[in-house]
Structure formats: structure tokens, C-alpha cells
DSSP file (Angstrom, degrees, kcal/mol; ACC not computed):
  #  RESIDUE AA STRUCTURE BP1 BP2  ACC     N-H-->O    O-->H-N    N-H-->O    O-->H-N    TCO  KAPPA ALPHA  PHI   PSI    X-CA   Y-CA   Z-CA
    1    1 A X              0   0    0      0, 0.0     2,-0.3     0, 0.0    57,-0.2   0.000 360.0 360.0 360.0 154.1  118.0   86.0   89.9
    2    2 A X  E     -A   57   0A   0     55,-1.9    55,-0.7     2,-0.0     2,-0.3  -0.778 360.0-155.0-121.7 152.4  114.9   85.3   92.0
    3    3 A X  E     +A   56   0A   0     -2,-0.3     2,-0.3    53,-0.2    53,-0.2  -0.966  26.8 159.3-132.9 146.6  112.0   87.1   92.8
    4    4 A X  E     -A   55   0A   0     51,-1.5    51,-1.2    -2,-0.3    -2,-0.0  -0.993  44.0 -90.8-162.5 143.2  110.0   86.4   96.1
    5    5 A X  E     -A   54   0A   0     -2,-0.3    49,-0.2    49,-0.2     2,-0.2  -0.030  62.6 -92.0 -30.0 125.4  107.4   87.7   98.8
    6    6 A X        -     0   0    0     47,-3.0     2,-0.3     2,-0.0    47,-0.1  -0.444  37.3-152.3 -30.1 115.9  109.2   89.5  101.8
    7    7 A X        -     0   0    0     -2,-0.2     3,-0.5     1,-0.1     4,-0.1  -0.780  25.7-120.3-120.5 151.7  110.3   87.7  105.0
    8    8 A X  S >  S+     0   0    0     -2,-0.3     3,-0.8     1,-0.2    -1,-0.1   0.627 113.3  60.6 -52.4 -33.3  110.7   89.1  108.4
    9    9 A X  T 3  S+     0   0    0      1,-0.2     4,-0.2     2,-0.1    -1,-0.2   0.516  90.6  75.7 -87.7  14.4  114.4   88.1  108.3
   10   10 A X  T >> S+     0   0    0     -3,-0.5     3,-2.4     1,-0.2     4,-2.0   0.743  71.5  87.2 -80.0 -48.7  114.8   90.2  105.5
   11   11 A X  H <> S+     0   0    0     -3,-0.8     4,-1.1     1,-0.3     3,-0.4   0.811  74.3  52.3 -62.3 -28.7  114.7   93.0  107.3
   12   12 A X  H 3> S+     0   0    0      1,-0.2     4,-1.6     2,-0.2    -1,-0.3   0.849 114.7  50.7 -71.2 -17.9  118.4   94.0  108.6
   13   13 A X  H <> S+     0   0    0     -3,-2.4     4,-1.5    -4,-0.2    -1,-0.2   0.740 105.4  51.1-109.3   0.1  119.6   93.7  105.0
   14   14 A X  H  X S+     0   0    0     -4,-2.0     4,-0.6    -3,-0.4    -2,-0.2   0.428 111.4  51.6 -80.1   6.4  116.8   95.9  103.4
   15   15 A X  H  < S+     0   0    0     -4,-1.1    -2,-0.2    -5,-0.4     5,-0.2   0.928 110.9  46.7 -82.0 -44.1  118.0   98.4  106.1
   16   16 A X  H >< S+     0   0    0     -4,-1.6     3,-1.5     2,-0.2     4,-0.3   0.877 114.3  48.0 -43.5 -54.2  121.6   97.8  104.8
   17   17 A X  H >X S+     0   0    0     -4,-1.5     3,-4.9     1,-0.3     4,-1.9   0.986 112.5  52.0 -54.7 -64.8  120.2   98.3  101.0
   18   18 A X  T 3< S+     0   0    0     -4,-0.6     6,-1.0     1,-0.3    -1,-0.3   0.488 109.1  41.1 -52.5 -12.4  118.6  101.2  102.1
   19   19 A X  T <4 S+     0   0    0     -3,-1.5    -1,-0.3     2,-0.2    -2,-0.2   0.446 110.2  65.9-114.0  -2.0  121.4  103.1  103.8
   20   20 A X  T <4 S+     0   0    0     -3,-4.9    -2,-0.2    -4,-0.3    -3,-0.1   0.850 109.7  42.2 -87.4 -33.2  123.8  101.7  100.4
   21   21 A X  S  < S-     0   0    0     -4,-1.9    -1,-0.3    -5,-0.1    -2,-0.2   0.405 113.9-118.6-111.3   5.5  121.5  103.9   98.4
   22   22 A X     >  +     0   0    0     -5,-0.3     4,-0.9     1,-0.0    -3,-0.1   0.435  66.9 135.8  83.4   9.7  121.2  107.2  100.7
   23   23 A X  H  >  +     0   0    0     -5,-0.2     4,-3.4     1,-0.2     6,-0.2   0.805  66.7  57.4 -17.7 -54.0  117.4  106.9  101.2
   24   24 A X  H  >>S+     0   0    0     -6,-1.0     4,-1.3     1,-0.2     5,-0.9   0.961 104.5  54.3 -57.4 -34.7  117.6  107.8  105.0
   25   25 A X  H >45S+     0   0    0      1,-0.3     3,-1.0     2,-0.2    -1,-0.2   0.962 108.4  48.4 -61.8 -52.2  119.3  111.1  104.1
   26   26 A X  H 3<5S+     0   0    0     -4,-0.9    -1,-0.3     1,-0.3    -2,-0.2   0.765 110.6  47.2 -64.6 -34.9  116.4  112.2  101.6
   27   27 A X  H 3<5S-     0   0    0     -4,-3.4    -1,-0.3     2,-0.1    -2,-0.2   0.542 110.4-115.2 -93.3   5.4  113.3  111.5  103.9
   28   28 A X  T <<5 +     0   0    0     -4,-1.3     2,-0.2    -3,-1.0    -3,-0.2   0.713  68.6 138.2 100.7 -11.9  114.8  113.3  106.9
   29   29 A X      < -     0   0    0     -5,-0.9    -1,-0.2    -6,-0.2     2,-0.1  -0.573  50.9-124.0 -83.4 129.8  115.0  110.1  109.1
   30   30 A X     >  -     0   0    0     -2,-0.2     4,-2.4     1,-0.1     5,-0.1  -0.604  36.0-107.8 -76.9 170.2  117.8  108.9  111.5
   31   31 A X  H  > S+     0   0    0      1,-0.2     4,-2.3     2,-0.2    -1,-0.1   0.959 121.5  52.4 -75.8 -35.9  119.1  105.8  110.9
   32   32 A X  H  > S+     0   0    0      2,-0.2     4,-2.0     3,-0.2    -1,-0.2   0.894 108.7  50.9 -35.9 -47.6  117.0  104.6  114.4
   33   33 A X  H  > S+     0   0    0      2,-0.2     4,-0.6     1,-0.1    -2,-0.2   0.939 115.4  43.0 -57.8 -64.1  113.6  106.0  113.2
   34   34 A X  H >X S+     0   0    0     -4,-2.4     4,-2.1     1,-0.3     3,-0.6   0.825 110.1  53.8 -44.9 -67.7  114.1  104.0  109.7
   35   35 A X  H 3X S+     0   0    0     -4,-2.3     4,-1.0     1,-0.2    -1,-0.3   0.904 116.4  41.4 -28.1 -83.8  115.2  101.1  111.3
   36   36 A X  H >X S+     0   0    0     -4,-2.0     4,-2.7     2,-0.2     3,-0.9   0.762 113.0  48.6  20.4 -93.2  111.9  101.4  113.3
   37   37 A X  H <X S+     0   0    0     -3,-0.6     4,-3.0    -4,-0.6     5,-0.3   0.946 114.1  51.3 -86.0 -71.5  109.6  102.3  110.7
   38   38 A X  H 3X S+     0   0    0     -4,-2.1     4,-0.7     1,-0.2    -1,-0.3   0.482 103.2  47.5 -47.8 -12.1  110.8   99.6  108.6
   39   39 A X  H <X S+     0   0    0     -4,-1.0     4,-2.5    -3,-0.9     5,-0.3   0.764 118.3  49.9 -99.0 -27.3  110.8   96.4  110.5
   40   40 A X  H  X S+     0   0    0     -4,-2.7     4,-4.5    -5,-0.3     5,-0.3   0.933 113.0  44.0 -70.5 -23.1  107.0   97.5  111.5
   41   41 A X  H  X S+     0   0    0     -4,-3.0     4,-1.8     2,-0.2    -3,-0.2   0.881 113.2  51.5 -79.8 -38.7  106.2   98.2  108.0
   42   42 A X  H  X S+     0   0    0     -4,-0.7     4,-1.9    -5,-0.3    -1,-0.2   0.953 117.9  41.5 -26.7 -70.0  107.9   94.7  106.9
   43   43 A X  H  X S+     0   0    0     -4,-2.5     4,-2.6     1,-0.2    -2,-0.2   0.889 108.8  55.8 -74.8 -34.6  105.8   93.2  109.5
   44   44 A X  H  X S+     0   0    0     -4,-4.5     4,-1.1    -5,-0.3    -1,-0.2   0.994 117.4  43.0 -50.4 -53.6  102.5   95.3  108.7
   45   45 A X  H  < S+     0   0    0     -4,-1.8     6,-0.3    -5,-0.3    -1,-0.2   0.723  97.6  59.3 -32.4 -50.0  102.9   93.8  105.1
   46   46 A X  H  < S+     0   0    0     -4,-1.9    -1,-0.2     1,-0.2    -2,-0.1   0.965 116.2  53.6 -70.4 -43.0  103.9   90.2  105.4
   47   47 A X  H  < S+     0   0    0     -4,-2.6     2,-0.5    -5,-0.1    -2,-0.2   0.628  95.5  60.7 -31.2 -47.6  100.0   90.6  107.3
   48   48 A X    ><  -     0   0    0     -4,-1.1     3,-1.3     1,-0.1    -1,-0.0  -0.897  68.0-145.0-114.3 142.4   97.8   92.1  105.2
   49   49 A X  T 3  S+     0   0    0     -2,-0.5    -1,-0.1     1,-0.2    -4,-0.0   0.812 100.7  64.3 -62.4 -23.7   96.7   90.7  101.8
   50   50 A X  T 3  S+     0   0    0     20,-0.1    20,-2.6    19,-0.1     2,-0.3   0.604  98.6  60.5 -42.1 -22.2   96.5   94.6  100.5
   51   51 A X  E <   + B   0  69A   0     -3,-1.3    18,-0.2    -6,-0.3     2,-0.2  -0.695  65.2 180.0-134.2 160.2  100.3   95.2  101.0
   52   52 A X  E     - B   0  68A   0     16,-1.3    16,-1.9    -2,-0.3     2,-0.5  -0.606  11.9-162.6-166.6 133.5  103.1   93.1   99.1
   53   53 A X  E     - B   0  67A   0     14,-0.2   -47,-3.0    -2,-0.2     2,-0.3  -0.923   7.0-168.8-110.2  81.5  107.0   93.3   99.3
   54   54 A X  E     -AB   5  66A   0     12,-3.1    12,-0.9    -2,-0.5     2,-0.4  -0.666   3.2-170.0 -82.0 151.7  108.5   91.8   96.7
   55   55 A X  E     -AB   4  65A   0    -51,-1.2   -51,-1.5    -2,-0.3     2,-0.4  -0.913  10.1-152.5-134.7 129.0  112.8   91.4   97.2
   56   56 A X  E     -AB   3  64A   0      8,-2.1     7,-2.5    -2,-0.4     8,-0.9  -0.976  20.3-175.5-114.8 147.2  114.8   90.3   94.2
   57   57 A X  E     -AB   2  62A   0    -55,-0.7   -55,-1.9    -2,-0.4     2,-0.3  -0.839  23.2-161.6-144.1 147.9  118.0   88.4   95.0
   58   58 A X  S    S-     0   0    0      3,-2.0     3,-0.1     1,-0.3    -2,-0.0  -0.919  85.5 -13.2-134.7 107.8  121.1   86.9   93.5
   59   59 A X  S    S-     0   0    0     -2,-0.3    -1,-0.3     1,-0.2     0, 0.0   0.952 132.6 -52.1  67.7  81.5  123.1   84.4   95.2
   60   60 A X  S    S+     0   0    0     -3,-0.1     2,-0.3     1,-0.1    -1,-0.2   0.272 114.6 114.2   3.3  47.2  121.3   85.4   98.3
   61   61 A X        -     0   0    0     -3,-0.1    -3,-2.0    -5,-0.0    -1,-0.1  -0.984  64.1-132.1-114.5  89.3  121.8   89.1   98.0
   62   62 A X  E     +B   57   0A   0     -2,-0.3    -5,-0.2     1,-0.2     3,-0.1  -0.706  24.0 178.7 -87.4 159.8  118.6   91.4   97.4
   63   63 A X  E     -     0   0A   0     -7,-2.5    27,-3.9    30,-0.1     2,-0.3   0.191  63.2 -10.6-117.2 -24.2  119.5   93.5   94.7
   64   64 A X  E     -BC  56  89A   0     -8,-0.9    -8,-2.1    25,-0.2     2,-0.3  -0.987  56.1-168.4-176.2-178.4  116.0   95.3   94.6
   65   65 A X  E     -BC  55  88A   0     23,-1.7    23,-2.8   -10,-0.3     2,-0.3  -0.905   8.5-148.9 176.8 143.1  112.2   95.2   96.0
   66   66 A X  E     -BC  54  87A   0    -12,-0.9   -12,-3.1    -2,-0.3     2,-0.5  -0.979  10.7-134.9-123.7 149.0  108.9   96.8   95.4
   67   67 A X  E     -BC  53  86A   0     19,-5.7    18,-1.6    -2,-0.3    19,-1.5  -0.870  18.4-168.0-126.1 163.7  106.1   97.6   97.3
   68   68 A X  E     -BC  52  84A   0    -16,-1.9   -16,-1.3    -2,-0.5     2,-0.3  -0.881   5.5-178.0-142.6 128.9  102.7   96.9   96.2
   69   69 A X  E     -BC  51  83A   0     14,-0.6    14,-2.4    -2,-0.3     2,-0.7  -0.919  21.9-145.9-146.9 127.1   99.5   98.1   97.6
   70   70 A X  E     - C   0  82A   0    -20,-2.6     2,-0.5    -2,-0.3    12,-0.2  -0.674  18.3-176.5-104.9 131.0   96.1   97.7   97.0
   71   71 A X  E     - C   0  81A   0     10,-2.4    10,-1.9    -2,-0.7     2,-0.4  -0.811  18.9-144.9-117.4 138.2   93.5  101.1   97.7
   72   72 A X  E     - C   0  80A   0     -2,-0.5     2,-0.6     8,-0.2     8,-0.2  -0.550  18.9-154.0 -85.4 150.9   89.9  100.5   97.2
   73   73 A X        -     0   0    0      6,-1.2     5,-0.5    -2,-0.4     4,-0.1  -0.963  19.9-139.9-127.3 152.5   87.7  104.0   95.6
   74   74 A X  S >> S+     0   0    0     -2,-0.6     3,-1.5     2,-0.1     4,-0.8   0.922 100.0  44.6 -66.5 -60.3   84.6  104.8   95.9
   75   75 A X  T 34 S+     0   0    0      1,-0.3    -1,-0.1     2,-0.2    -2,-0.1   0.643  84.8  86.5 -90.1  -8.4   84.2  105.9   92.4
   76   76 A X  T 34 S-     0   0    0      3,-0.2    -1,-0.3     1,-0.1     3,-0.2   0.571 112.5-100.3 -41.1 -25.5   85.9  103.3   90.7
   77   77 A X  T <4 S-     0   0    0     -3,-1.5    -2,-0.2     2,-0.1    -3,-0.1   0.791  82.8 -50.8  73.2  54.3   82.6  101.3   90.7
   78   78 A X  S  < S+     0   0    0     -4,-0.8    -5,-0.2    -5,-0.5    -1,-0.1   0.174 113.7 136.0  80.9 -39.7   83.7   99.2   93.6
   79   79 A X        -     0   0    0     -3,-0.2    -6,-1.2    -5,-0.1     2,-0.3  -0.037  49.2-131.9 -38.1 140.3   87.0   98.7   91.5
   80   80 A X  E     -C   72   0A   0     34,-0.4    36,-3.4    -8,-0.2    37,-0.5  -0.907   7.8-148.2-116.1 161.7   90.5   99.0   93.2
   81   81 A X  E     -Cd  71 117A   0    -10,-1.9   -10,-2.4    -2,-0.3     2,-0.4  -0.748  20.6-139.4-107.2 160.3   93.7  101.0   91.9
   82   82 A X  E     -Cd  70 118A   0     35,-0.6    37,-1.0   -12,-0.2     2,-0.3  -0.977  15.7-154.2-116.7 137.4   96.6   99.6   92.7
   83   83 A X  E     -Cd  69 119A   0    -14,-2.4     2,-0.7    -2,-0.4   -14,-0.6  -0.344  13.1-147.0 -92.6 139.6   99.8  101.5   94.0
   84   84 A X  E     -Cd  68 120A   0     35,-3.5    37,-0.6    -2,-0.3   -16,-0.2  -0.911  10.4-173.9-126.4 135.0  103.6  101.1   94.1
   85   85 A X  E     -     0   0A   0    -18,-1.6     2,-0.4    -2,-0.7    -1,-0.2   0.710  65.7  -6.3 -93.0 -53.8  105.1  102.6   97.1
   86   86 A X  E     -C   67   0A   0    -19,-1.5   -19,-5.7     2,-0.0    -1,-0.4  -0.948  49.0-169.4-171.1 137.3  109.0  102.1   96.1
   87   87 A X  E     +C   66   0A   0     -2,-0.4     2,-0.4   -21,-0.2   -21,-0.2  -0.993  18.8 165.5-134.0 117.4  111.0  100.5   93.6
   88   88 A X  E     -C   65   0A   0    -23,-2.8   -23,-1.7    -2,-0.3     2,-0.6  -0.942  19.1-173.2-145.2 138.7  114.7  100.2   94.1
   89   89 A X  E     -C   64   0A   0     -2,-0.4     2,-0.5   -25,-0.2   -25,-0.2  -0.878  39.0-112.1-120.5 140.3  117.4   98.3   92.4
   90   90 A X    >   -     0   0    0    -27,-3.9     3,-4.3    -2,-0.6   -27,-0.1  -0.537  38.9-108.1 -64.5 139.9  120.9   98.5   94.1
   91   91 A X  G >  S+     0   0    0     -2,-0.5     3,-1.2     1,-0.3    -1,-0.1   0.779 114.0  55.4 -24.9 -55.8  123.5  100.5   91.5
   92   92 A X  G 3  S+     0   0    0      1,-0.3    -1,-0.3     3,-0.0    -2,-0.1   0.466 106.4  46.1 -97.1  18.8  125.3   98.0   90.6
   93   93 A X  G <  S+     0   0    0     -3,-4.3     3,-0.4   -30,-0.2    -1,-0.3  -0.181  83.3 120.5-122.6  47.1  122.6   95.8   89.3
   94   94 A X    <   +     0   0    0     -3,-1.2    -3,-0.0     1,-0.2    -4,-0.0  -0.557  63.7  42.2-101.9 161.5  120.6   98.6   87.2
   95   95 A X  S    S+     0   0    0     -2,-0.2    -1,-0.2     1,-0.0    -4,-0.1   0.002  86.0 100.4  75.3  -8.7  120.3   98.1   83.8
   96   96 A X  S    S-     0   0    0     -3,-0.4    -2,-0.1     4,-0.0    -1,-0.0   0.009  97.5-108.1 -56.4  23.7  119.3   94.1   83.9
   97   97 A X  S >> S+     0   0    0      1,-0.1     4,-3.1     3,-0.1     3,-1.1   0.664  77.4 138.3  51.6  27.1  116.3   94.5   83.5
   98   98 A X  T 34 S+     0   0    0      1,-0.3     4,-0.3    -5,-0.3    -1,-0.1   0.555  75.3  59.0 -82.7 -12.0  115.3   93.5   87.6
   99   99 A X  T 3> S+     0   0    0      2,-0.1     4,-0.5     3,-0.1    -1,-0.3   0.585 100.5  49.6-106.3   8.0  112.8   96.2   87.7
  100  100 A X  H <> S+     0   0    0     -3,-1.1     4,-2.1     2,-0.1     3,-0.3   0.750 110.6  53.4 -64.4 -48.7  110.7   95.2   85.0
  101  101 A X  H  X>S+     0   0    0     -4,-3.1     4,-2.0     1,-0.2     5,-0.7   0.991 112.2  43.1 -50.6 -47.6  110.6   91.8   86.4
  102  102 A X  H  >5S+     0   0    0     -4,-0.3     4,-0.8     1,-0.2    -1,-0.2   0.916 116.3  45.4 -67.0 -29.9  109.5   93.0   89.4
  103  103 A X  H  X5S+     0   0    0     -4,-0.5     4,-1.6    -3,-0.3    -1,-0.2   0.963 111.6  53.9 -50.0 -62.8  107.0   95.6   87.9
  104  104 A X  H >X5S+     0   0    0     -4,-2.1     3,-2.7     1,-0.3     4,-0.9   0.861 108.2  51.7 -27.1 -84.2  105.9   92.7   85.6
  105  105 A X  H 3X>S+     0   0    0     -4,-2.0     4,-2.0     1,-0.3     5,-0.5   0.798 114.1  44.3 -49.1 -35.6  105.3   90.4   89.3
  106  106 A X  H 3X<S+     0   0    0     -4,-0.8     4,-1.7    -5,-0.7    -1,-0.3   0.867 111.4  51.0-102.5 -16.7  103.1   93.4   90.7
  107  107 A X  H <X5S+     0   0    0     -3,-2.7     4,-2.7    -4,-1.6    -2,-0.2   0.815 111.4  52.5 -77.5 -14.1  101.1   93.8   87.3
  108  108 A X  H  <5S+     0   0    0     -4,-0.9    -2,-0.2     2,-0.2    -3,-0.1   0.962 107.0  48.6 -47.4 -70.6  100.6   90.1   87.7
  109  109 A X  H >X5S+     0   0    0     -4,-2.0     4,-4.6     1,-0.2     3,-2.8   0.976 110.9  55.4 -41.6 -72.7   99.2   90.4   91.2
  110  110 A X  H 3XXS+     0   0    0     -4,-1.7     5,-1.5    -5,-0.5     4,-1.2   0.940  97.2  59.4 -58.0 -44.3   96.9   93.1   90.0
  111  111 A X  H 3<5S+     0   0    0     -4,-2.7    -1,-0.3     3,-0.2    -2,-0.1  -0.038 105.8  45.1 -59.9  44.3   95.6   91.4   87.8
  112  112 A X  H <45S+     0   0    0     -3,-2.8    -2,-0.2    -5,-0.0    -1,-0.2   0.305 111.1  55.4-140.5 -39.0   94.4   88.7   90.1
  113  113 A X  H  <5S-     0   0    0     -4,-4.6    -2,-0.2     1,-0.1    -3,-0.1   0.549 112.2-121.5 -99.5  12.5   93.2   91.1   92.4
  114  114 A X  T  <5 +     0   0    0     -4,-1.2   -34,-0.4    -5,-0.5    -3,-0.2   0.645  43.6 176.2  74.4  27.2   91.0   92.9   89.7
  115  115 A X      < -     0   0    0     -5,-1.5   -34,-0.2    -6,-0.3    -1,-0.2  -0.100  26.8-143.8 -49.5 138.0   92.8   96.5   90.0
  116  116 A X  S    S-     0   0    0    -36,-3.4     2,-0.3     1,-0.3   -35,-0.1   0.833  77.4 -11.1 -76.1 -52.9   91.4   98.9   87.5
  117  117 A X  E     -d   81   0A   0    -37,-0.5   -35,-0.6    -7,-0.0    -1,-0.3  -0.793  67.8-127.9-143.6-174.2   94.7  100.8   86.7
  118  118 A X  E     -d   82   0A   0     -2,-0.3     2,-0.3   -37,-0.2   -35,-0.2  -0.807  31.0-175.4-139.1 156.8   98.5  100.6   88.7
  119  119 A X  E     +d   83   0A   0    -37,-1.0   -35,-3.5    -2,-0.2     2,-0.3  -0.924  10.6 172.5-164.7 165.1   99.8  104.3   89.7
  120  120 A X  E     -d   84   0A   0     -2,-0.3     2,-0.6   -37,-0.2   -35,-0.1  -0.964  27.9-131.1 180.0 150.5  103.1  105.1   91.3
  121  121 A X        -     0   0    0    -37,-0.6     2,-0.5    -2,-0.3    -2,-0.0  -0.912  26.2-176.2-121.8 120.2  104.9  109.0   92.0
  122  122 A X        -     0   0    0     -2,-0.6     2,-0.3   -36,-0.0    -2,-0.1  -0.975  25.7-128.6-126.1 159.0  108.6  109.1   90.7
  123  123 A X    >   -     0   0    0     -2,-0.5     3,-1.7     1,-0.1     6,-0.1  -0.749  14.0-132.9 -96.9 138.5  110.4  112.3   91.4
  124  124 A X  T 3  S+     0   0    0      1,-0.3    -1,-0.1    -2,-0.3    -2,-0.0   0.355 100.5  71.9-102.4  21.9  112.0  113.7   88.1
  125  125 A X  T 3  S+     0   0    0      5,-0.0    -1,-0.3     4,-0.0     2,-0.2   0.539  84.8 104.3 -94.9  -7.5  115.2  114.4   89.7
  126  126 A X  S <> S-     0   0    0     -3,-1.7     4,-3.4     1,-0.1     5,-0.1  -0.369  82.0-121.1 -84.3-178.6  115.6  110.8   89.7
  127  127 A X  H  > S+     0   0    0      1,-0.2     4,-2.0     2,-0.2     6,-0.2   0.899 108.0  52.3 -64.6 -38.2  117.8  108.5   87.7
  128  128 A X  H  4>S+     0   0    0      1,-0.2     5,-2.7     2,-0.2     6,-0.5   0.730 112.4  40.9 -73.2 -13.8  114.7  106.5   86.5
  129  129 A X  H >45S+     0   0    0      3,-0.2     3,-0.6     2,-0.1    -1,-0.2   0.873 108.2  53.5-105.6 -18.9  113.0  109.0   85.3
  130  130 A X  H 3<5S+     0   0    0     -4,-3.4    -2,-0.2     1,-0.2    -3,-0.1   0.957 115.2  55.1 -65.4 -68.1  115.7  111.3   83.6
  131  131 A X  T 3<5S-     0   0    0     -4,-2.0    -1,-0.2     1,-0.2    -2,-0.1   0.411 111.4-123.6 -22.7 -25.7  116.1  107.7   81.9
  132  132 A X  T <>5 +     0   0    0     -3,-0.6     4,-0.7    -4,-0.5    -1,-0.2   0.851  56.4 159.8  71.9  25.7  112.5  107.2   80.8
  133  133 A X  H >><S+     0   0    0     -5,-2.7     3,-4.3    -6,-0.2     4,-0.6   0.988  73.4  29.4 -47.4 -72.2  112.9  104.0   83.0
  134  134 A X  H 34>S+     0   0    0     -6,-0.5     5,-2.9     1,-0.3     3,-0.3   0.836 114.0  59.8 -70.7 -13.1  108.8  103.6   83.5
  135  135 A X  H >45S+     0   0    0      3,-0.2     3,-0.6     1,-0.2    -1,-0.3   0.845 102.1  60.8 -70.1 -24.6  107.7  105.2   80.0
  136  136 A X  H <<5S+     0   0    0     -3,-4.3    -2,-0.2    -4,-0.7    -1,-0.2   0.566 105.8  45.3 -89.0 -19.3  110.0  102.2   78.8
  137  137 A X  T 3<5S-     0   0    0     -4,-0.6    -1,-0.2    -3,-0.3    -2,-0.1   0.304 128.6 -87.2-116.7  26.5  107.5   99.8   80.4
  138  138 A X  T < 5S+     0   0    0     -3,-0.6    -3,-0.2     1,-0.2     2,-0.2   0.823  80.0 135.8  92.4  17.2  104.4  101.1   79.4
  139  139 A X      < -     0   0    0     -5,-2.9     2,-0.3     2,-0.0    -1,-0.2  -0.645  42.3-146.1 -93.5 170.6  103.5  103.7   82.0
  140  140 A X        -     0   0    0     -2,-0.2     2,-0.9     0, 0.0    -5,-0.0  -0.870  20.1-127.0-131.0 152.5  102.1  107.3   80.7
  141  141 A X        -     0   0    0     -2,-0.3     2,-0.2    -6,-0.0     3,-0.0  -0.918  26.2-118.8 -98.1 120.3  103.2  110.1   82.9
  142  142 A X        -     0   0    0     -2,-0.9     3,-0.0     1,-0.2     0, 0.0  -0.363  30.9-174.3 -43.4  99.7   99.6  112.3   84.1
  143  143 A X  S    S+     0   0    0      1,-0.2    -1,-0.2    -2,-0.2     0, 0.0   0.670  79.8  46.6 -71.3 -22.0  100.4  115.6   82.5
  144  144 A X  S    S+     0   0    0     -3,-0.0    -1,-0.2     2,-0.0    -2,-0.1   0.625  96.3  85.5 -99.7  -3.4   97.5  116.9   84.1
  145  145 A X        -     0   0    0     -3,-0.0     2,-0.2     0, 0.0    -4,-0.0  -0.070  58.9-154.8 -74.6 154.8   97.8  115.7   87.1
  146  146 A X        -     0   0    0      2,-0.0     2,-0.5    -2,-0.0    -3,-0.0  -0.941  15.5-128.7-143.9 170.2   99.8  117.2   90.3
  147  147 A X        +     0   0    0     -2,-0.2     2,-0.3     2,-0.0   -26,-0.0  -0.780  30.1 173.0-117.1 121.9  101.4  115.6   93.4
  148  148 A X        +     0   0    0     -2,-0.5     2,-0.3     2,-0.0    -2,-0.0  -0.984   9.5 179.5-121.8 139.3  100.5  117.0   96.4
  149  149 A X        -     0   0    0     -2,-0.3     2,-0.5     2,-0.0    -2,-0.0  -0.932  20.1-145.9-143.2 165.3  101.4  115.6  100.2
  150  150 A X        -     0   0    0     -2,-0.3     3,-0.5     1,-0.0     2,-0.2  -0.949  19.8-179.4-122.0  91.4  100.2  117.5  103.9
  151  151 A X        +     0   0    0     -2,-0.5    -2,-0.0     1,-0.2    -1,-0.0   0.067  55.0  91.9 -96.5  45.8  103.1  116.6  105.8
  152  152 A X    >   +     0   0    0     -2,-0.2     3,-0.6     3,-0.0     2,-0.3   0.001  41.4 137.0-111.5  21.5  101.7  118.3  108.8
  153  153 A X  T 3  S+     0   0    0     -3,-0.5    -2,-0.0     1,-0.3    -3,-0.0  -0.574  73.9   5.0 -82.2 115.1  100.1  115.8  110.3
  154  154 A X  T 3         0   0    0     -2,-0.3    -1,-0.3     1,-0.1    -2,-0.0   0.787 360.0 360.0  61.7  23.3  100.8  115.9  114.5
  155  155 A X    <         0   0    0     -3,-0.6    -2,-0.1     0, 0.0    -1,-0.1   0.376 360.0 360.0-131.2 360.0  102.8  119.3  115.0
């Protein structure tokens, strides 16, 4: 297995990955918006040094990818958090451990880019979290915390 930065020619087979695992269906998306949304967000990425799209692939297949973002705070002391956007391993390569590596690759990165803490929203109706996937790698879940989003933004 490999793990490597995101290419623009990447993209028609992380649309593929993405439609293998029933993604479009859960945000609400046709498959045209996604398609969209994703080759600009591919391209926004590969651009800015904040964003990284990491792929991992076997026998020139990815099998999974995270995305990696870095948010500055004000109250951080200058200090940045960094965030992970989406982590997904195709089905039939779960359980090799290929989303530690890739976690492992984006704690790397933060550390280089002097990130205070890493934070990331898993839903607990998924498989990784009934699993205790990210408790397994060192993450704590924020008991006090809650997840909030305004998805009213334009209508």
C-alpha cells in the first residue's frame, strides 16, 4: 500500500469510491452536484498549503483518503487546530489498518505545521465509531461538547 498527496487525475475514481460507498445518498446531492463539488474541491486543495488530500492505493486502486485542513484561532495564541474533513476506507479494505496510516500521515503534517490539537466530527451511527475505530488511535471523544451546523445558508 501507498500513501500519497491528491492529483487532479484522481478525481473520476474518488467519484467512483464515493458512489461505491453511498455518500451521495446521505448528503442529499445528485450524482452531477457531487461530481461538481468534488473536482472543484480536489482542485481548491491541490492549491492551497491549508488543505491536504491524502489517497491510499494498492496496485493502483485508492482504497481510502483523508482530508486535512488547517484553521487558524484567535484564541489559540496565534496557534492553529487542525481538522479532518473525511476519512474513508473502501469496505473491503477495512480492518488493515489504512486509516491509521493515513491518520498517522496527517498527525505528521501537523506536526510540521505547529497545530495545537487535531479535531474531526464522526457521526455515531457510523461503523467507525460503533467500533471505537478513533478511541483506538488515541482520540478522546468531547463529552461536553455539541455539534452544531446552520445549513441555511442562501434560501
Amino acid at each position: 500500500m501507498k500513501i500519497r498527496k491528491i492529483k487532479k487525475s484522481d478525481t473520476s475514481e474518488i467519484i467512483e469510491f464515493l458512489k461505491s460507498i453511498k455518500k451521495f445518498n446521505r448528503l442529499g446531492l445528485s450524482e452531477s452536484e457531487a461530481q461538481n463539488n468534488i473536482e472543484k474541491m480536489i482542485f481548491m486543495n491541490i492549491e492551497n498549503s491549508n488543505n491536504s488530500i491524502y489517497v491510499a492505493e494498492e496496485e493502483d486502486k485508492i482504497i481510502g483518503f483523508i482530508g486535512f485542513h488547517i484553521i487558524p484561532y484567535l484564541i489559540l495564541s496565534g496557534k492553529t487546530e487542525g481538522y479532518i474533513s473525511e476519512l474513508f476506507i473502501r469496505e473491503e479494505s477495512r480492518g488493515n489498518n489504512i486509516g491509521g496510516k493515513l491518520l498517522d500521515i496527517v498527525l505528521k503534517e501537523a506536526k510540521e505545521k505547529d497545530c495545537t490539537r487535531l479535531h474531526l466530527i464522526n457521526f455515531k451511527d457510523m461503523e467507525s465509531y460503533k467500533r471505537g475505530f478513533y478511541k483506538k488511535h488515541g482520540w478522546e471523544e468531547r463529552e461536553e461538547g455539541a455539534d452544531f451546523i446552520y445549513s441555511h445558508i442562501g434560501k
